[in-house]
Backbone bond lengths (Angstrom), bond angles and torsions (degrees), N, CA, C in turn:
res aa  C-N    CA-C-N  psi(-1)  N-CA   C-N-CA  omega(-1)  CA-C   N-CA-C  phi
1 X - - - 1.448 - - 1.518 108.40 -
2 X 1.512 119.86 132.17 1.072 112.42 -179.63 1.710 117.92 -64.87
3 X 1.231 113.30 179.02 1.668 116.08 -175.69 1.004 110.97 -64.35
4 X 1.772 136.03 140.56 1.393 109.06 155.07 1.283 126.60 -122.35
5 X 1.161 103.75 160.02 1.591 114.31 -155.00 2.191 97.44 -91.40
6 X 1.385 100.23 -171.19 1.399 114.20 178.18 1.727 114.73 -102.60
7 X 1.549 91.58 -34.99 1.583 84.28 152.23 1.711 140.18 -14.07
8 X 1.471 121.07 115.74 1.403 102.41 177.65 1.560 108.43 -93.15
9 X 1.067 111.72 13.74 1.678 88.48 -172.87 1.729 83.72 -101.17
10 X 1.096 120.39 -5.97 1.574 112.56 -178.19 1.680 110.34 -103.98
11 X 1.627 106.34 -30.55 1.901 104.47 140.73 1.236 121.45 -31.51
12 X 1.455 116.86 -76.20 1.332 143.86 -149.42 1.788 86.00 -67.38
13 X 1.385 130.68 -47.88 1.492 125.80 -172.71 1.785 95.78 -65.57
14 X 0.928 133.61 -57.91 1.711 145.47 -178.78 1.370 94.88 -44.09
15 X 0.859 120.55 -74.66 2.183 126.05 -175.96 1.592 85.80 -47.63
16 X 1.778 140.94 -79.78 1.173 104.27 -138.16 1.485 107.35 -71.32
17 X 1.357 122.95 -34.29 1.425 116.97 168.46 1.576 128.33 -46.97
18 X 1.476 100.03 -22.13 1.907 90.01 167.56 1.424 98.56 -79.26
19 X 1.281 122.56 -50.28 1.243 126.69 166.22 1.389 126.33 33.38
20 X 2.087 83.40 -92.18 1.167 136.64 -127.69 1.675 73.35 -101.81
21 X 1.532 149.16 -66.52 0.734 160.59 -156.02 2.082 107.87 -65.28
22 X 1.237 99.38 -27.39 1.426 98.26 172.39 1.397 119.58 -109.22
23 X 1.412 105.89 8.28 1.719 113.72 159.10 1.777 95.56 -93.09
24 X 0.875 125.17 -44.53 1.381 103.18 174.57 1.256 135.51 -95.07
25 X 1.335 109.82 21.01 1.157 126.27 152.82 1.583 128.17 -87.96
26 X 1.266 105.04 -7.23 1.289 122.67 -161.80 1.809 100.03 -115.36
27 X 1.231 110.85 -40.59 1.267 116.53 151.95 1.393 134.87 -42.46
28 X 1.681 87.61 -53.14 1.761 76.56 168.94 1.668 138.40 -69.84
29 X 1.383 72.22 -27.31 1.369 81.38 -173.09 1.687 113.76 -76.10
30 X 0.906 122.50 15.34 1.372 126.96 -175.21 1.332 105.03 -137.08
31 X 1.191 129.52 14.82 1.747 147.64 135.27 1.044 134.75 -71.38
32 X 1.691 103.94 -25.25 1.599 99.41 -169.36 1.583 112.82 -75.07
33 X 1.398 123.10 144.55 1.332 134.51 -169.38 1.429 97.49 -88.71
34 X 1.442 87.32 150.16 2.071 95.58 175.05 1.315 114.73 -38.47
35 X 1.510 112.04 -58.07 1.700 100.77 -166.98 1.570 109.60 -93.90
36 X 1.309 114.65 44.88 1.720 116.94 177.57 1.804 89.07 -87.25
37 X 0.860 100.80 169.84 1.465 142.80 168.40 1.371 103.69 -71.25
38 X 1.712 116.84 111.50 1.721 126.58 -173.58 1.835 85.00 -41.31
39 X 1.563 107.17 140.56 1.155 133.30 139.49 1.551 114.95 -42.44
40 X 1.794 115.05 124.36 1.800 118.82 169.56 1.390 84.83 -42.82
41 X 1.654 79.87 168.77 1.992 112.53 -166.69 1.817 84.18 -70.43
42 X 1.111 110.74 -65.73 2.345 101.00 -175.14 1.580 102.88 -20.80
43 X 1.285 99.98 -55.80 1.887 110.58 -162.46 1.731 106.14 -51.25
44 X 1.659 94.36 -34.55 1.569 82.76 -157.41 1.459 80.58 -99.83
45 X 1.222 148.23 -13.57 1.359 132.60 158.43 1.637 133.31 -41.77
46 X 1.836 101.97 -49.06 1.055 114.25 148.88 1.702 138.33 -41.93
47 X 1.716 102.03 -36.76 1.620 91.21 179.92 1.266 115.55 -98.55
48 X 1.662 103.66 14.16 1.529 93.76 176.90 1.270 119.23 -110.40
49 X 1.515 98.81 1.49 1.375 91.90 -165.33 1.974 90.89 -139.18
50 X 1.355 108.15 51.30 1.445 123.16 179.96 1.408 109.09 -83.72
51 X 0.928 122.36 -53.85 1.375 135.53 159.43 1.437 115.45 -5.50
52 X 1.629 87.18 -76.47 1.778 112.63 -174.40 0.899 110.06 -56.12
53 X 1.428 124.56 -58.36 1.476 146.45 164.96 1.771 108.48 -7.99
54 X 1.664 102.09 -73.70 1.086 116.02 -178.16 1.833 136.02 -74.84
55 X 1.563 81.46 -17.33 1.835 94.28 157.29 1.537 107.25 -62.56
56 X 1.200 132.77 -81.32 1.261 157.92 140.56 1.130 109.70 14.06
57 X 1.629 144.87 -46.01 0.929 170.44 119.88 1.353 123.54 -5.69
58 X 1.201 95.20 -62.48 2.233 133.71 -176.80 1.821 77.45 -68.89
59 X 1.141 116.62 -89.07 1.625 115.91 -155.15 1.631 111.12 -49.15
60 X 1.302 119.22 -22.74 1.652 112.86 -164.38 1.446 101.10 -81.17
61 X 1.745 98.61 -34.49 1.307 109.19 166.93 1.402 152.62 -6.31
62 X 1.545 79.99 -82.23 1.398 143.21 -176.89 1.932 92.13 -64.61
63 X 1.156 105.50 -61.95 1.736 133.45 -179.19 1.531 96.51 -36.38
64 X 1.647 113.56 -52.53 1.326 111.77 -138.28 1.673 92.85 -89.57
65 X 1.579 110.13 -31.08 1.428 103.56 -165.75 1.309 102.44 -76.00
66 X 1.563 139.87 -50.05 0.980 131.39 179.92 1.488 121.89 -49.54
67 X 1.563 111.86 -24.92 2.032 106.47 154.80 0.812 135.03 -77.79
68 X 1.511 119.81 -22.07 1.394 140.39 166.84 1.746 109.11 -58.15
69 X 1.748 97.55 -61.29 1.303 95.97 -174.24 1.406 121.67 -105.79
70 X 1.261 164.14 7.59 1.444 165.43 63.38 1.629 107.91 154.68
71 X 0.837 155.41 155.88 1.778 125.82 176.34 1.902 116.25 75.18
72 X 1.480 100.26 -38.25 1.641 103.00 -162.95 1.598 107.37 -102.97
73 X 1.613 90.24 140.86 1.335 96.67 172.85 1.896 126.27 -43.25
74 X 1.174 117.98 124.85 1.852 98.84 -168.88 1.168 89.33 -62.38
């Protein structure tokens, strides 16, 4: 992984790529057809614990706009 810096516009690139990587992780896993082949142990980690995932998600959220925006409702 390359270095990372303190930069936010190079944050902000790192966040959407985790992002982006746990919407499609989450995707898949909610594709697989009955008679597929059990999902790797990550896959099925992912659908069990999607939920959490997305609480977790909601609050950092929530976290980021209120620093971003100061005064405003998150």
């Amino acid at each position: 992984m390359a270095a990372e810096t303190d930069d936010p516009t190079d944050a902000a690139a790192r966040l959407e790529a985790a992002l982006q990587r746990i919407a499609q992780a989450a995707s898949q896993a909610g594709r697989q057809p009955p008679d597929a082949p059990a999902p790797d142990p990550a896959l099925q980690d992912w659908i069990r614990s999607g939920t959490e995932i997305a609480e977790r998600l909601d609050m950092l959220i929530a976290e980021l706009r209120a620093a971003l925006a100061p005064g405003r409702p998150g």
